[in-house]
N, C-alpha and C positions, 0 to 999 in steps of 0.2 A: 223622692229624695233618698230613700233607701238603696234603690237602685244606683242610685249615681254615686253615695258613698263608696255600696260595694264593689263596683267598677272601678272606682277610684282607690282604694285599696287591692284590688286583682291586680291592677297595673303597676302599681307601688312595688307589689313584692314579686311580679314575672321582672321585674325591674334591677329588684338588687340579687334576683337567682340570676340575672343572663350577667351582673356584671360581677358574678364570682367566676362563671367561669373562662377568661382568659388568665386563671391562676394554673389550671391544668397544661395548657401548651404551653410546651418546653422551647424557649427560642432563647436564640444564641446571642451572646452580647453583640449589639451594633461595631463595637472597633473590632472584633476579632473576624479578619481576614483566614485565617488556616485552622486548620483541624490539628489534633495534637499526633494523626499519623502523619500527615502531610509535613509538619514543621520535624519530625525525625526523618523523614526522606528527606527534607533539605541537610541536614546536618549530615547525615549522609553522602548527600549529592557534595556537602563541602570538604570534608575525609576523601572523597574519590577525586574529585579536582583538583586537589593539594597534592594526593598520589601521584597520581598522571604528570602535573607540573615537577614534581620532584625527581620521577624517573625519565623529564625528556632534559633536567639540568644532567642527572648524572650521565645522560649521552652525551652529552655537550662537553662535560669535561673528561673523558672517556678518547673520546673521538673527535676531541678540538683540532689538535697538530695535524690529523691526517685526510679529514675532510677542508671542501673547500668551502669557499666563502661562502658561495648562494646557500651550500647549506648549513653551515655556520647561521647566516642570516634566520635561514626558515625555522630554525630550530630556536633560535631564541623567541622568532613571531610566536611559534609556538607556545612555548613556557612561559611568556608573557601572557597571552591569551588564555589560558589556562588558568594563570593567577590571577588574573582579571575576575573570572568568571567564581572563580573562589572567592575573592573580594565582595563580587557583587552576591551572590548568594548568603554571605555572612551578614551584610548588611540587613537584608529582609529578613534573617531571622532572628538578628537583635533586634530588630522592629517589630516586629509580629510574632513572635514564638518566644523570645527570651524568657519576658514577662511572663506570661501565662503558665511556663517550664516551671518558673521562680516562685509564682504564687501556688502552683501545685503541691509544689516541694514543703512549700512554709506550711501548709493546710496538712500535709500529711505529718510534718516534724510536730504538728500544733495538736492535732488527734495524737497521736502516740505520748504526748504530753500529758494529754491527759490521761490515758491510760497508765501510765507511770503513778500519777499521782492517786489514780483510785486503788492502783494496787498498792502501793505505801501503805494506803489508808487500811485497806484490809487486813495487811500484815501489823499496822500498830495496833486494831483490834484486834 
């Protein structure tokens, strides 16, 4: 009987030490799709997109009257295309990056908040 208690208690407590620790691995929330370098290379990639589109309108109004049509045409394919592609990349990162930019920002404004207020306190002691 002895034996069986204390076998029944070895197991009990190898029990609640193995389910401490999945507190040590660090994993990433299940909705977050990007990394916080990844989502500033988008933003990036959307400042470059917007460039590019902006500098193939000012060819377009530069060199409207004197170029012809097909390329008139390809030029606008272009600068459409471009904004497209700046459209779509803005979209994923107010989906996936916005958020997580926003909540970083509040966490740091929210720390430094506190900091504020211990130093107050130090200075009214």
């Amino acid at each position: 009987m002895k034996k069986t208690t204390a076998l029944i208690i070895a197991f009990s407590m190898f029990g609640t030490l193995y389910a401490d620790d999945h507190k040590k691995e660090k994993r990433e929330h299940p909705n977050k799709l990007m990394s916080a370098k990844q989502c500033m290379e988008t933003k990036s990639g959307i400042g470059w997109f917007l460039g590019a589109a902006d500098d193939v309108f000012e060819d377009i109004k530069k060199n409207e009257d004197s170029k012809d049509k097909s390329w008139n045409d390809e030029k606008w394919a272009d600068a459409i295309a471009l904004s497209t592609l700046a459209s779509n990349y803005s979209t994923v990162y107010d989906v996936w990056c916005k958020d997580m930019i926003n909540h970083r920002m509040k966490m740091r404004m929210h720390g430094s908040h506190k900091d504020h207020i211990k130093e107050k306190k130090q200075k009214k002691d």
